[in-house]
C-alpha positions in Angstrom: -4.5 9.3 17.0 -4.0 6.9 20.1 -6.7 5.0 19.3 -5.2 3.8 15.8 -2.0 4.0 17.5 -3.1 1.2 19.7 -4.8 -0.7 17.4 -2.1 -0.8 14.8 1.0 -1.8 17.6 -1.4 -4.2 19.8 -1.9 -6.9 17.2 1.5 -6.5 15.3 3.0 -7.2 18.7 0.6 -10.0 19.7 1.0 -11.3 16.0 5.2 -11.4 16.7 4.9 -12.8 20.4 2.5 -15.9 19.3 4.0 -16.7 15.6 8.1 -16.0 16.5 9.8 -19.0 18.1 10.8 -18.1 21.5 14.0 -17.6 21.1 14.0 -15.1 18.2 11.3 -12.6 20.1 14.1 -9.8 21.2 15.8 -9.9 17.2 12.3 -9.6 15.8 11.1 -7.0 17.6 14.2 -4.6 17.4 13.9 -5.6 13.9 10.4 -3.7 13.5 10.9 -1.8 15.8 14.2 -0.2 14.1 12.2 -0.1 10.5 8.7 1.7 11.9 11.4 4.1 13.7 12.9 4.7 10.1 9.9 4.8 8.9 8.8 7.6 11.0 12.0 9.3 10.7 12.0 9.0 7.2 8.3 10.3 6.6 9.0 13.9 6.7 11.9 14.1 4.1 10.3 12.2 1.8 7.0 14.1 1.7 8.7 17.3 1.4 10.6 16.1 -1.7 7.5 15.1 -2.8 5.0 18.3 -1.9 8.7 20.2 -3.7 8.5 18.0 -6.9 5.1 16.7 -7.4 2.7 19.6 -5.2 0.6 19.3 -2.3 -1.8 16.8 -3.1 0.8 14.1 -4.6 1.7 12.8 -0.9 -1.9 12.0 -0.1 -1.9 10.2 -3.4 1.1 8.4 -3.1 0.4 7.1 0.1 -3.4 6.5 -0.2 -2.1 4.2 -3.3 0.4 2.4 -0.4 -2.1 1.7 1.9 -4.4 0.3 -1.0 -1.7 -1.9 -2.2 -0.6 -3.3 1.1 -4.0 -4.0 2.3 -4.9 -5.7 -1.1 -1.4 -7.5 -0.4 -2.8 -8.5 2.8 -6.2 -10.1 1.4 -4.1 -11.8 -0.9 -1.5 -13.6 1.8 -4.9 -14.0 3.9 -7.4 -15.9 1.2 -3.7 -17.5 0.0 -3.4 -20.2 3.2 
């Protein structure tokens, strides 16, 4: 878990410190900072309701289908420049 920890908040921070004009840094970074904390906050609500409505198996679905979509997002931004 710290391994992909540290590999997911290296390069996003790195990517924000070399593409964020200097004097935007502090509001960018309590900007995702404030959404991955919501993020996390908001995780365990929202897979209950889900587990409640949907079963067990329907969060690992729903976010396996999330991670497919963003990464595809990503290869399309990236072959898009």
């Amino acid at each position: 878990m710290g391994g992909t920890t540290v590999f997911m908040l290296v390069p996003y921070r790195s990517v924000i410190q070399s593409e964020t004009p200097p004097d935007r840094i502090a509001r960018v970074s309590s900007a995702g900072e404030a959404a991955m904390t919501t993020a996390m906050m908001a995780a365990p609500l929202l897979g209950s309701l889900i587990v409640t409505g949907f079963g067990v198996p329907a969060p690992f679905i729903v976010g396996g289908g999330l991670i497919i979509l963003l990464g595809l997002g990503a290869l399309a931004f990236a072959f898009r420049r």
